[in-house]
C-alpha positions in Angstrom: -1.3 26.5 42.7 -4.9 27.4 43.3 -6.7 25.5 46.0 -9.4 23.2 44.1 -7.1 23.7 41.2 -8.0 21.6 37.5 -8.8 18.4 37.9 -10.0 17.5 34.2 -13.5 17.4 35.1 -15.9 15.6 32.4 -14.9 17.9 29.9 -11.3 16.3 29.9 -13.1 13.0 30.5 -15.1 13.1 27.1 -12.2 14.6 25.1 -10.6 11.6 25.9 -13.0 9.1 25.1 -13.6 11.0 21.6 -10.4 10.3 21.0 -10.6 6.4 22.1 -13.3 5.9 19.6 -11.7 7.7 17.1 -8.3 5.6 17.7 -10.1 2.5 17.6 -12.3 3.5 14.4 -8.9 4.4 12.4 -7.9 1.2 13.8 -10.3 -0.6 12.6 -10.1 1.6 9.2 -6.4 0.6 8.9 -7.4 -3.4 9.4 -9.9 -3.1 6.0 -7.4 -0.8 4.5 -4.9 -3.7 4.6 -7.3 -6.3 3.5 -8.2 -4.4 0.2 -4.9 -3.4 -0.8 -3.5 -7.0 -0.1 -6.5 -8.5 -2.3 -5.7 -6.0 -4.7 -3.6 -6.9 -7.9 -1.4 -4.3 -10.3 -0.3 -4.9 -13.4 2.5 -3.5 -16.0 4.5 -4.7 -18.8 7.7 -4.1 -20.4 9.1 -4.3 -24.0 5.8 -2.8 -26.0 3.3 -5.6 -23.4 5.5 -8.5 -24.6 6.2 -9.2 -20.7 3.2 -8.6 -18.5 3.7 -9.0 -14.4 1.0 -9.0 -11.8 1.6 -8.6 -8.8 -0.7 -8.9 -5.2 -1.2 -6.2 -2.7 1.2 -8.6 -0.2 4.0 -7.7 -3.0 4.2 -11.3 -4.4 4.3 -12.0 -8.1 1.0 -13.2 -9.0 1.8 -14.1 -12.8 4.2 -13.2 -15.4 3.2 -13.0 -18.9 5.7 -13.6 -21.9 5.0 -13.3 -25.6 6.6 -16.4 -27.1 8.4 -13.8 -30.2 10.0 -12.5 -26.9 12.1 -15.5 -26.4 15.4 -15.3 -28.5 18.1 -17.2 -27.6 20.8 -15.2 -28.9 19.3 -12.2 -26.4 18.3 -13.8 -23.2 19.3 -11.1 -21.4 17.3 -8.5 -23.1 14.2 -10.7 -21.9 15.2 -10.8 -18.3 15.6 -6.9 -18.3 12.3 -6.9 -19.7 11.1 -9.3 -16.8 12.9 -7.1 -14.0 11.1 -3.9 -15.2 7.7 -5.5 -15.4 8.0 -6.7 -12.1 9.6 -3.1 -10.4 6.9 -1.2 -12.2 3.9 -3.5 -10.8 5.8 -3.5 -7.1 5.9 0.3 -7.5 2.5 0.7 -8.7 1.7 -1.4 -5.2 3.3 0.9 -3.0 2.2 3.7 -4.9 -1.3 2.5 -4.1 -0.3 1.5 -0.4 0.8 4.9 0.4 -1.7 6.8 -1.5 -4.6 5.0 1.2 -2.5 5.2 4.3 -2.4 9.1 3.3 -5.9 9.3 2.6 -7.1 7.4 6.4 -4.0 9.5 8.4 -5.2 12.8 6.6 -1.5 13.3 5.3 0.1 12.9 8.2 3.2 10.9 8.8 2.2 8.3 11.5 5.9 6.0 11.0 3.3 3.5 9.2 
């Protein structure tokens, strides 16, 4: 190696300190990013709107809505499928959002988040 080879000088120095604040700022971007989405709710129904689910951004069910002409007793289990898909599609629609912010702060990229 060259005597008085590369020691990273201030150039390296900088570079690295962009990237510090930029770490910290998506950081800090990520924190809010969580906030909102787990103050958001999402909503779907099944069966026509005769079962409505909401669900929060922490993926707990908020409220579940059921139209009293829903309720038969000779096909309870046509009403709990109906429950189930309310609740799956308002879940998905909360991922669905989840991963459509993480892409937008990573740019895309795939950061195991």
């Amino acid at each position: 190696m060259a005597k008085g080879g590369f020691r990273g000088g201030s150039y390296g120095g900088m570079n690295q300190m962009q990237m510090m604040k930029q770490a910290q700022k998506m950081q800090q971007d990520l924190l809010k990013m969580q906030e909102e989405l787990e103050q958001a709710q999402y909503t779907a129904s099944a069966g026509g709107g005769v079962v409505s689910a909401v669900v929060s951004g922490k993926r707990e069910l908020v409220s579940l809505t059921i139209d009293p002409d829903a309720v038969d007793p000779e096909d309870v289990e046509m009403l709990q499928d109906m429950v189930i898909a309310a609740v799956n599609e308002a879940l998905r629609k909360c991922e669905d959002a989840s991963s459509a912010s993480m892409s937008r702060l990573t740019g895309g990229l795939n950061l195991g988040f």
